[in-house]
Every structure is written in structure tokens, then in C-alpha cells.
N, C-alpha and C positions, 0 to 999 in steps of 0.2 A: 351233144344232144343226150338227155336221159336214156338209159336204158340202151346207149348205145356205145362201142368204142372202137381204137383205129389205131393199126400202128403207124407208123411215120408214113406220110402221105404217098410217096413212089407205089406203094405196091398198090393202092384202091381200093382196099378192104376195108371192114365193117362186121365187127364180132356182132350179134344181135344178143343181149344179156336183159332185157326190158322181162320185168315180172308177169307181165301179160300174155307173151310171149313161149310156147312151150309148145314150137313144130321146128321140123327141119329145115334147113336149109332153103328146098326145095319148092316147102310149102309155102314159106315165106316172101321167096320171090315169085311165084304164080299169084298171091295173094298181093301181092305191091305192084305187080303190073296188070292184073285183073280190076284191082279198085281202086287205085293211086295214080296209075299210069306211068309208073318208071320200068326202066327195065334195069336188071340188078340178076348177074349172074352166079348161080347157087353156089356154096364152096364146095358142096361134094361132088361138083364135079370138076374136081380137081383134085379127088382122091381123100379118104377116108378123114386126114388129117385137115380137111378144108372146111368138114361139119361143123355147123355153126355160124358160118364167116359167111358174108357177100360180095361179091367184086362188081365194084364199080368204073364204068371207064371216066376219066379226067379230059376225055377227047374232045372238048367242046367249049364255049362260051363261057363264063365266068356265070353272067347271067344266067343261064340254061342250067351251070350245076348247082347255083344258090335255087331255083326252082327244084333240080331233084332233089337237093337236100331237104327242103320243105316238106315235100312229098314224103318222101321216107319217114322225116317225124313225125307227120301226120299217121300216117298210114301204120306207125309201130306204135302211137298213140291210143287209137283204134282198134287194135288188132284183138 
């Protein structure tokens, strides 16, 4: 996805780099489950070094994450 990047699948992160794009972590995921409806846990809190990033869980449907994946492009689309 534009504007977005990941390292190798196991961990469930998601750097947020989209030009649109210029809040925390924090902000980013209140604003993705407020108007997107995913839920997507911030990286700072996961410690100073996780600023930036999202954690997503893999815990579910295939269907279900190709919908949040949707959501999220939409929604960083948007932003």
C-alpha cells in the first residue's frame, strides 16, 4: 500500500510514511478506529522506539484482514 511499510509479516507492524500523514502513532490509530473502524495498536506504546509503527493482530480470518487492510488504505488515504 502507498504510503505504507512492514517488515517481514511475524511481528504485525506497519511504519505509517504517507505524506498526508504528520501525527503520532496514537493519533493515528484513534483516528483509524474512530472513522475506519479497525483497531490498530499505537507503537508508543511499546516504548519510545515503536513511534511511528502500528501493531496489527494476524489473529483472524484471511477475509477479515484483507477488510482491515482495506480500511487502513482507505483511512491513510483520507487522513
Amino acid at each position: 500500500m502507498d504510503g505504507l511499510s512492514a517488515p517481514p509479516p511475524e511481528r504485525g507492524l506497519l511504519r505509517v510514511s504517507h505524506p498526508n500523514v504528520d501525527a503520532d502513532s496514537l493519533t493515528v490509530a484513534k483516528y483509524l478506529l474512530e472513522e475506519h473502524v479497525v483497531v490498530l495498536a499505537p507503537g508508543s506504546g511499546f516504548g519510545t522506539a515503536g513511534e511511528g509503527w502500528l501493531r496489527l493482530s494476524f489473529a483472524n480470518s484471511l477475509e477479515r484482514l484483507e477488510i482491515g487492510l482495506d480500511r487502513i488504505a482507505a483511512g491513510i488515504d483520507a487522513y
